[in-house]
PyMOL commands that place a pseudoatom at each C-alpha (Angstrom):
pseudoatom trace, name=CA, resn=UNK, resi=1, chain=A, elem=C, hetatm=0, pos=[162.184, 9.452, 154.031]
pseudoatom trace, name=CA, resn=UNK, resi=2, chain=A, elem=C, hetatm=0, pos=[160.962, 12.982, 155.950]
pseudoatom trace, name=CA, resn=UNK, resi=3, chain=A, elem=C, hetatm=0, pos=[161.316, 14.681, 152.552]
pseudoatom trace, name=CA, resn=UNK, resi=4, chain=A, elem=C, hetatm=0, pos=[158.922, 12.281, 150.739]
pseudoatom trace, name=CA, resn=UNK, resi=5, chain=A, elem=C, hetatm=0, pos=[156.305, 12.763, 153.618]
pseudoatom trace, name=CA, resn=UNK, resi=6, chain=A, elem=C, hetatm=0, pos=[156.381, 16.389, 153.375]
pseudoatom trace, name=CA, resn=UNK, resi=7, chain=A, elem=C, hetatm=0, pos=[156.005, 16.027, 149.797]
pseudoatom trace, name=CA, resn=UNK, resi=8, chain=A, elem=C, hetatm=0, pos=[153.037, 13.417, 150.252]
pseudoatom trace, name=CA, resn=UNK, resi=9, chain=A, elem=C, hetatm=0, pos=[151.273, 15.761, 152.643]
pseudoatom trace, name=CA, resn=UNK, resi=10, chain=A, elem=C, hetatm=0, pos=[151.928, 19.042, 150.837]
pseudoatom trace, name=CA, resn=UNK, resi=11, chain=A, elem=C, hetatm=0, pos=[150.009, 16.708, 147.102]
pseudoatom trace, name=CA, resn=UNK, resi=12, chain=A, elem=C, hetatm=0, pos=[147.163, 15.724, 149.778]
pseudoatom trace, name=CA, resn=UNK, resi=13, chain=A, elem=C, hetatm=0, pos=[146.839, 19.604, 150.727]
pseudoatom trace, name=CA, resn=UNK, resi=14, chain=A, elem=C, hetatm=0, pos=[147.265, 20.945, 147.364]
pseudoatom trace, name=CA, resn=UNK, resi=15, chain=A, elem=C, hetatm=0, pos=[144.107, 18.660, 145.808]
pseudoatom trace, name=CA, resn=UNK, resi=16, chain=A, elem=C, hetatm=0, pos=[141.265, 20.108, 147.640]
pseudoatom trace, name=CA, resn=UNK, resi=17, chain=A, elem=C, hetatm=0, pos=[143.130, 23.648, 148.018]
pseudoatom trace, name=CA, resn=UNK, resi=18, chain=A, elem=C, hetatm=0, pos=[143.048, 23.811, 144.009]
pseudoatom trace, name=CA, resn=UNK, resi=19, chain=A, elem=C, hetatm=0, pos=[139.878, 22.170, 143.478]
pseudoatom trace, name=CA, resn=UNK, resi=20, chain=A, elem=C, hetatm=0, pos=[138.369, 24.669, 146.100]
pseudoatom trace, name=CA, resn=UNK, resi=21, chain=A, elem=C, hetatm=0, pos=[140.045, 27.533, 144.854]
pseudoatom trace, name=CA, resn=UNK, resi=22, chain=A, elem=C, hetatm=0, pos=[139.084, 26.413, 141.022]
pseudoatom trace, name=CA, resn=UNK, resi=23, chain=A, elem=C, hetatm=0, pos=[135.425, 26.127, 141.738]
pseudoatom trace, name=CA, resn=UNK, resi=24, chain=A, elem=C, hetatm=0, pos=[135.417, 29.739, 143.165]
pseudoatom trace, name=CA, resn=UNK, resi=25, chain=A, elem=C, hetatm=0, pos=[137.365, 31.365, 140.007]
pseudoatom trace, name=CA, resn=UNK, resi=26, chain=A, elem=C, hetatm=0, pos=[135.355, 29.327, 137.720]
pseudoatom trace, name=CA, resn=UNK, resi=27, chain=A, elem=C, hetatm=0, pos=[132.048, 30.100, 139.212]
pseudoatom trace, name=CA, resn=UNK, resi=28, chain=A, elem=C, hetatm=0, pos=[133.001, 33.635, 139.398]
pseudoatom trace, name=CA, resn=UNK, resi=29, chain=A, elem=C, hetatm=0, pos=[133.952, 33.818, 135.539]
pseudoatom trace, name=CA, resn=UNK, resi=30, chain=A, elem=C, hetatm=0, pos=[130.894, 31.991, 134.600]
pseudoatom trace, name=CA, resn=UNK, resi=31, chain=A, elem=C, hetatm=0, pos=[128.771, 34.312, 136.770]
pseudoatom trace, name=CA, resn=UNK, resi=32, chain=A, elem=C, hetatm=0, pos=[130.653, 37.457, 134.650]
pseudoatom trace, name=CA, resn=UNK, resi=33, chain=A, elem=C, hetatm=0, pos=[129.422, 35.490, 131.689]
pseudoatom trace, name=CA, resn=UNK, resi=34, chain=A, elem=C, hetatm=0, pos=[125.879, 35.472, 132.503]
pseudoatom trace, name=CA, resn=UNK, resi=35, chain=A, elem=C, hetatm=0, pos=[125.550, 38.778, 132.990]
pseudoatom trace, name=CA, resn=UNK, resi=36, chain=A, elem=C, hetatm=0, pos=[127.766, 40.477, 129.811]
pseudoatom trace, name=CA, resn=UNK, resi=37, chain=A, elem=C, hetatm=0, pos=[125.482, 37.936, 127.751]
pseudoatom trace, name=CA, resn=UNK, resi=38, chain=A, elem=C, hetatm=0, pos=[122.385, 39.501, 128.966]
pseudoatom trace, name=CA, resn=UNK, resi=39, chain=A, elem=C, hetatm=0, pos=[124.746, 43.038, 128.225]
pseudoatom trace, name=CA, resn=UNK, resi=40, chain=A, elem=C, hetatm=0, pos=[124.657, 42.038, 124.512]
pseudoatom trace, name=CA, resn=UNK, resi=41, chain=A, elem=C, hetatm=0, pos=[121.781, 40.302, 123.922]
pseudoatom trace, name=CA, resn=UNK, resi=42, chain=A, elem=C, hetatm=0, pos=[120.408, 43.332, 121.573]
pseudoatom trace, name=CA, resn=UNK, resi=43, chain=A, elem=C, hetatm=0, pos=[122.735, 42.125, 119.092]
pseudoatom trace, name=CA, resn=UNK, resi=44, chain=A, elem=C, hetatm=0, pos=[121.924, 40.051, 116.885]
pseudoatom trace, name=CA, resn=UNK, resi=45, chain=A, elem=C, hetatm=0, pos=[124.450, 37.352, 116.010]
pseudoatom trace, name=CA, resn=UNK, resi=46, chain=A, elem=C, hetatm=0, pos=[124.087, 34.613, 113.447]
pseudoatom trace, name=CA, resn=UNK, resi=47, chain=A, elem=C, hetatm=0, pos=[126.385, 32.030, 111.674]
pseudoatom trace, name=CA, resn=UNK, resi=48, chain=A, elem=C, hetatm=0, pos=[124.586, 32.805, 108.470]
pseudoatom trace, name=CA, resn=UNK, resi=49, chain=A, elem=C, hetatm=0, pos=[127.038, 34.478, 105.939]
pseudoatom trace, name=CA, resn=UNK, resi=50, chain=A, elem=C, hetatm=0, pos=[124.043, 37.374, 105.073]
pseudoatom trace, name=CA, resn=UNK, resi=51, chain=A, elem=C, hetatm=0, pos=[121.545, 37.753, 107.718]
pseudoatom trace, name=CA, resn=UNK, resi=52, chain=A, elem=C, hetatm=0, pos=[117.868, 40.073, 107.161]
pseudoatom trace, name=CA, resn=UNK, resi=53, chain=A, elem=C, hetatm=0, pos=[117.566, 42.765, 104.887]
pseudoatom trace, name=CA, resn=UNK, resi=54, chain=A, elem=C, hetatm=0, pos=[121.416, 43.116, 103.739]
pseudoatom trace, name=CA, resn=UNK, resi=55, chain=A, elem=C, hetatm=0, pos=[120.010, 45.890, 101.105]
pseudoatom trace, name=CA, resn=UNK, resi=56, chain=A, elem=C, hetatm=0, pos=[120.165, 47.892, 104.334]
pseudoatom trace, name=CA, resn=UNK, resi=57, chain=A, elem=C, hetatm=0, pos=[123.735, 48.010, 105.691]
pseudoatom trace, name=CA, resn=UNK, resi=58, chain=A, elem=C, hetatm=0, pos=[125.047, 50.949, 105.885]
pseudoatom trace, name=CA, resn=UNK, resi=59, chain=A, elem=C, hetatm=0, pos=[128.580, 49.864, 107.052]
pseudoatom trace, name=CA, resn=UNK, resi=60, chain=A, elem=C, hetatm=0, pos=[130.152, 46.125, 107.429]
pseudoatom trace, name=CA, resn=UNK, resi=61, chain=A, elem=C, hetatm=0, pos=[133.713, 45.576, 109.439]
pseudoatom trace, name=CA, resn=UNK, resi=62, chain=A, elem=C, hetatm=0, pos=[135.817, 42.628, 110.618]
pseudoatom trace, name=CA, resn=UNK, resi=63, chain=A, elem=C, hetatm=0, pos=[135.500, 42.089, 114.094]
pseudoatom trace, name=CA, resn=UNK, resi=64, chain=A, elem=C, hetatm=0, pos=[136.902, 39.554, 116.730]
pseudoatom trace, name=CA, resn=UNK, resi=65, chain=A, elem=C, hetatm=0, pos=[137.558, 38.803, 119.781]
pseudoatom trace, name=CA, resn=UNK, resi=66, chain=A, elem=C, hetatm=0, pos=[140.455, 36.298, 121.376]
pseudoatom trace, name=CA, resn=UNK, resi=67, chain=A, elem=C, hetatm=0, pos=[140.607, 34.001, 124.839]
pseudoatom trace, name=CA, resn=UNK, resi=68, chain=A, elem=C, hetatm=0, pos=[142.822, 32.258, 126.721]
pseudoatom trace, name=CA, resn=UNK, resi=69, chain=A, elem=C, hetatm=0, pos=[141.472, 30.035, 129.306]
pseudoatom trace, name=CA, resn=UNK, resi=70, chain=A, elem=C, hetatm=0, pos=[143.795, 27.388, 131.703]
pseudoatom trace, name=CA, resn=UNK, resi=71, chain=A, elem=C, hetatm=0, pos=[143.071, 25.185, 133.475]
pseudoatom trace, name=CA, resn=UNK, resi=72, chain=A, elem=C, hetatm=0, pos=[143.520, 24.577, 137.835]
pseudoatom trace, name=CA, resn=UNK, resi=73, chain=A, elem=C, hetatm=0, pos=[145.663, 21.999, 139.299]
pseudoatom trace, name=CA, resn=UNK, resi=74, chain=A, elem=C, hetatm=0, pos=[142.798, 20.055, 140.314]
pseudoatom trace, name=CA, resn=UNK, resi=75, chain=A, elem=C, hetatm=0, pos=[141.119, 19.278, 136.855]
pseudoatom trace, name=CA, resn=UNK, resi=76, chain=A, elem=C, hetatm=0, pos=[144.356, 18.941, 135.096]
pseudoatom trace, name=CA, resn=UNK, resi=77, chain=A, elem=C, hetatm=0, pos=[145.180, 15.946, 137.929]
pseudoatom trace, name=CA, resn=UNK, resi=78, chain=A, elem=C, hetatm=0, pos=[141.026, 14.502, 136.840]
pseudoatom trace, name=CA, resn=UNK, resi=79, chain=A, elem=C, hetatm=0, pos=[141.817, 14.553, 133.104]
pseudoatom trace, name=CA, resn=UNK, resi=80, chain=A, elem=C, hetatm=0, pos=[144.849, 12.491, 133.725]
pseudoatom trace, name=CA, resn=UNK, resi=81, chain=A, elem=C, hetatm=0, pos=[143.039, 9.792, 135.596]
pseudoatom trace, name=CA, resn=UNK, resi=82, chain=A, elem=C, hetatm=0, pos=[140.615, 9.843, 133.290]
pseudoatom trace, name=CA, resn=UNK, resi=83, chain=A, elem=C, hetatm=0, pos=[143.249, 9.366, 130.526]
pseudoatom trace, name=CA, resn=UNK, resi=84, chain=A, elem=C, hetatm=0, pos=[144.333, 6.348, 132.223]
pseudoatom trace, name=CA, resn=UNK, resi=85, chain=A, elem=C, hetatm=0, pos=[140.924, 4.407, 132.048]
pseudoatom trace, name=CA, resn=UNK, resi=86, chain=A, elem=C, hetatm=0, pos=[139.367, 6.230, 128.907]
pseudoatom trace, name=CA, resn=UNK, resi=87, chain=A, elem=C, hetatm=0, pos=[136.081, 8.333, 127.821]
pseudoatom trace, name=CA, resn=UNK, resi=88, chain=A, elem=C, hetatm=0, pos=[134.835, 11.631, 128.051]
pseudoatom trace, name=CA, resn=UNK, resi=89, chain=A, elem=C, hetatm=0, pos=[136.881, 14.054, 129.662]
pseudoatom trace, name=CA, resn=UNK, resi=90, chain=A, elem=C, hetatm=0, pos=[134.381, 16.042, 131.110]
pseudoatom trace, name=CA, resn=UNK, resi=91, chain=A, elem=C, hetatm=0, pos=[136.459, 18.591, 133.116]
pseudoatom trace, name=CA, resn=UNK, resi=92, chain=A, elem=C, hetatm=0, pos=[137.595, 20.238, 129.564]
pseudoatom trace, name=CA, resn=UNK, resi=93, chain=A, elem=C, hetatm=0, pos=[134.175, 21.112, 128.817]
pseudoatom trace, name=CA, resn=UNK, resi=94, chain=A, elem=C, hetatm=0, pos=[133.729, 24.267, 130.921]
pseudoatom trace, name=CA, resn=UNK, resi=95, chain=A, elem=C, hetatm=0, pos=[137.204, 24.917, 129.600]
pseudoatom trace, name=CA, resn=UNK, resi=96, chain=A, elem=C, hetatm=0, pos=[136.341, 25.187, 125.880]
pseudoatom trace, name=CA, resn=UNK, resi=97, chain=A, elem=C, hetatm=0, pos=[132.388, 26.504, 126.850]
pseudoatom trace, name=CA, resn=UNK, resi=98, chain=A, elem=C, hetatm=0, pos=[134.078, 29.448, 129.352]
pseudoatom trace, name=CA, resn=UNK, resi=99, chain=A, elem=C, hetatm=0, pos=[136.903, 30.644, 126.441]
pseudoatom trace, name=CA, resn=UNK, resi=100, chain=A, elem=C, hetatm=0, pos=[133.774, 30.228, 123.481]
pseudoatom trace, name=CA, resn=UNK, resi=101, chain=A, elem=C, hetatm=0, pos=[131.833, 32.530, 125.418]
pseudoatom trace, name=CA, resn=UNK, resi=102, chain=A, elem=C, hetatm=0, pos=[134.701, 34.636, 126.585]
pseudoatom trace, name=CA, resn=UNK, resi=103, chain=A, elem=C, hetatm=0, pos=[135.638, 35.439, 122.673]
pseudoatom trace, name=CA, resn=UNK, resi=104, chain=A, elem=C, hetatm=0, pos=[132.389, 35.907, 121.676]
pseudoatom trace, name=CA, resn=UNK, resi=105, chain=A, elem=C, hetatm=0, pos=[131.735, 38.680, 124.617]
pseudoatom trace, name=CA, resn=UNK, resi=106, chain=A, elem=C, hetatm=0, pos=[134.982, 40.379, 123.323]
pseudoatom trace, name=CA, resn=UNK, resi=107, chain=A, elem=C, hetatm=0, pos=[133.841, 40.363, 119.372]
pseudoatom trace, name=CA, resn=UNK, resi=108, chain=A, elem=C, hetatm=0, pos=[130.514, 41.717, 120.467]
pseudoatom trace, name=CA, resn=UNK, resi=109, chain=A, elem=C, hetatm=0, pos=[131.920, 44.903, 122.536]
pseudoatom trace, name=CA, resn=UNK, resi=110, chain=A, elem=C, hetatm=0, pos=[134.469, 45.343, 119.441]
pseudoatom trace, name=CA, resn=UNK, resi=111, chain=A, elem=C, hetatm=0, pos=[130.659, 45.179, 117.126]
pseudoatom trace, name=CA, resn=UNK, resi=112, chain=A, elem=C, hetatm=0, pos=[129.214, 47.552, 119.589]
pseudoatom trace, name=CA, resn=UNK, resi=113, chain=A, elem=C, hetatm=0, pos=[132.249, 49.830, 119.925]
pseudoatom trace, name=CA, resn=UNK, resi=114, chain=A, elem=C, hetatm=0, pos=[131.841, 50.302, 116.142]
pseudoatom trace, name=CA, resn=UNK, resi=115, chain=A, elem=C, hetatm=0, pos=[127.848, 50.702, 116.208]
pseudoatom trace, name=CA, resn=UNK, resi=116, chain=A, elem=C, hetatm=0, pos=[127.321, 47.647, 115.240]
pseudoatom trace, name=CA, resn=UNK, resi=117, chain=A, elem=C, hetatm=0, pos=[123.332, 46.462, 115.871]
pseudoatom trace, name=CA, resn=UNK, resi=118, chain=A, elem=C, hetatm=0, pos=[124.539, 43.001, 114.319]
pseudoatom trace, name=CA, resn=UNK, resi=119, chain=A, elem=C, hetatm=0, pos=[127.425, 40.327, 113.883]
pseudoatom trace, name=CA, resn=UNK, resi=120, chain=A, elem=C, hetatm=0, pos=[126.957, 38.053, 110.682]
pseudoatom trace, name=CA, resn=UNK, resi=121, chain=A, elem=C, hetatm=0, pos=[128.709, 35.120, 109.757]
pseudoatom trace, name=CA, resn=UNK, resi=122, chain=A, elem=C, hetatm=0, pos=[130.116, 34.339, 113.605]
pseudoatom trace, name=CA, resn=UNK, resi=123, chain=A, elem=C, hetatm=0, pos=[133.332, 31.282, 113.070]
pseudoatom trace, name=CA, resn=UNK, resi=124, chain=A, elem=C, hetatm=0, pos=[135.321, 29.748, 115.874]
pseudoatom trace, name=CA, resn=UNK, resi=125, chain=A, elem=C, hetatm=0, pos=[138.716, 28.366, 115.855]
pseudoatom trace, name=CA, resn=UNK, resi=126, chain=A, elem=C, hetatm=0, pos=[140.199, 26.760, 118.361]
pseudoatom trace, name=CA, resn=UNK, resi=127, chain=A, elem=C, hetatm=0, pos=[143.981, 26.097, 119.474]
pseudoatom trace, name=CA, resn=UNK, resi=128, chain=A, elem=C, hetatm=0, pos=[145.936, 24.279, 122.340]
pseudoatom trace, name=CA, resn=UNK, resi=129, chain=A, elem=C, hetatm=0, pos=[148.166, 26.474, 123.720]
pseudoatom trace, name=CA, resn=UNK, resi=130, chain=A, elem=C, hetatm=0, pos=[149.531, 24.053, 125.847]
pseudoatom trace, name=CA, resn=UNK, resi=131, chain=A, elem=C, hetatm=0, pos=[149.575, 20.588, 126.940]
pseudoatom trace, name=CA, resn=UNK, resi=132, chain=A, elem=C, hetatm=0, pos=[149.803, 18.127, 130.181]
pseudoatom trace, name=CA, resn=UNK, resi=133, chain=A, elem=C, hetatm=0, pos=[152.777, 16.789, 129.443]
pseudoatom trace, name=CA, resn=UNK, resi=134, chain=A, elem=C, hetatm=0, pos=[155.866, 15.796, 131.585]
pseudoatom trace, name=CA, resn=UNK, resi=135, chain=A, elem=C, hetatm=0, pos=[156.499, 17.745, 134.667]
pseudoatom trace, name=CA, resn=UNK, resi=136, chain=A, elem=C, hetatm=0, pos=[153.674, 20.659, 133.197]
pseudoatom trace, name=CA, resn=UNK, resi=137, chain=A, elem=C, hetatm=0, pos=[149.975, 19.573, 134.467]
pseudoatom trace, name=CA, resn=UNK, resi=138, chain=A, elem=C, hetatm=0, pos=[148.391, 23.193, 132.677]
pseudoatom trace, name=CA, resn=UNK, resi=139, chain=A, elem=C, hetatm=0, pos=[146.383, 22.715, 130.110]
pseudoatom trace, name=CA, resn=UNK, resi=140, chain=A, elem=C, hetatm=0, pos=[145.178, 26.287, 128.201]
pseudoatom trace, name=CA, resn=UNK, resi=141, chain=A, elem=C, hetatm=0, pos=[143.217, 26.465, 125.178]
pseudoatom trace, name=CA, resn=UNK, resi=142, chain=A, elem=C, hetatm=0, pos=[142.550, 29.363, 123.355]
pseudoatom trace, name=CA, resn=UNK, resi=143, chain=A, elem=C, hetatm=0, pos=[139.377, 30.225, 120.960]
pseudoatom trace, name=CA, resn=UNK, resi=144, chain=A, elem=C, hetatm=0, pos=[139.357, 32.723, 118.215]
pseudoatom trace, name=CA, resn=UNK, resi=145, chain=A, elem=C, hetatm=0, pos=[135.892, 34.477, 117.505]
pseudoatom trace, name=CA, resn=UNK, resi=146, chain=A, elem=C, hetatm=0, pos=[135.451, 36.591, 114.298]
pseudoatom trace, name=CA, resn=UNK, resi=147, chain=A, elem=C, hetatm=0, pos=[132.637, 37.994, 111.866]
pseudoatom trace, name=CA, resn=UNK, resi=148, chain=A, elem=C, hetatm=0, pos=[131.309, 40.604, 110.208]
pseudoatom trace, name=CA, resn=UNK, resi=149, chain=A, elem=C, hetatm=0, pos=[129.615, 43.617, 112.346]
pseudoatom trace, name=CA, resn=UNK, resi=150, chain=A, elem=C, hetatm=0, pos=[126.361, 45.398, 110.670]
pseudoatom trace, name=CA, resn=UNK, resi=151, chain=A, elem=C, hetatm=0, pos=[125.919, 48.728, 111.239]
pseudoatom trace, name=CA, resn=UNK, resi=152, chain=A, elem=C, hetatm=0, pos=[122.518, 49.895, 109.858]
for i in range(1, 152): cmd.bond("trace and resi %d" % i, "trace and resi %d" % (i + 1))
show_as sticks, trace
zoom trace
């Protein structure tokens, strides 16, 4: 009987502990974001497979970038009550917005590492690294960002 108290009590600690703590990392990471975007916002970036004037590049290079993003306790616990009655499972969005962004900032330093003044035809893949399942509550997903860098 004591165990399943302490057990109780330490779930009803561990909630707002991991949503607080969440919040703060993710605000913090997002904050990062913002600011290495404005970093890199001289580069031009574009989906297009040729982008202006491609009479003019002087050098073109495969470039990418690669993130890993989990999730916390808190939002893994959300997505499974949300699971239970159905729709939109909100608290994966910053997820899969915080790694897009995350790979994108890394294939842009590769670009500018290289030169690079622009990054043409920008793809995203996606994978799920791992799962709720079971006994494991993490969820991770990981995004893949790749194009070709323009150096003029």
């Amino acid at each position: 009987m004591i165990p399943e108290i302490i057990m109780f009590l330490v779930s009803l600690f561990m909630l707002p502990f991991g949503y607080g703590v969440g919040r703060w990392r993710e605000r913090r990471h997002l904050a990062s974001l913002k600011q290495r975007e404005i970093e890199f916002g001289d580069i031009l970036v574009t989906n297009l497979k040729t982008g202006p004037n491609p009479e003019n590049v002087r050098r073109a290079a495969f470039v990418s970038g690669d993130a890993v993003i989990a999730t916390d306790y808190f939002k893994s616990f959300a997505a499974g009550l949300r699971n239970i009655i159905g729709g939109e499972v909100r608290v994966f969005e910053t997820l899969m917005d915080r790694a897009r962004r995350e790979a994108t900032l890394r294939m842009l330093q590769e670009a500018r590492q290289m030169g690079a003044s622009e990054v043409w035809n920008i793809r995203l893949e996606s994978s799920n690294i791992r799962s709720a399942s079971g006994n494991n509550k993490a969820v991770s997903v990981e995004i893949f960002a790749f194009g070709t860098a323009i150096v003029r």
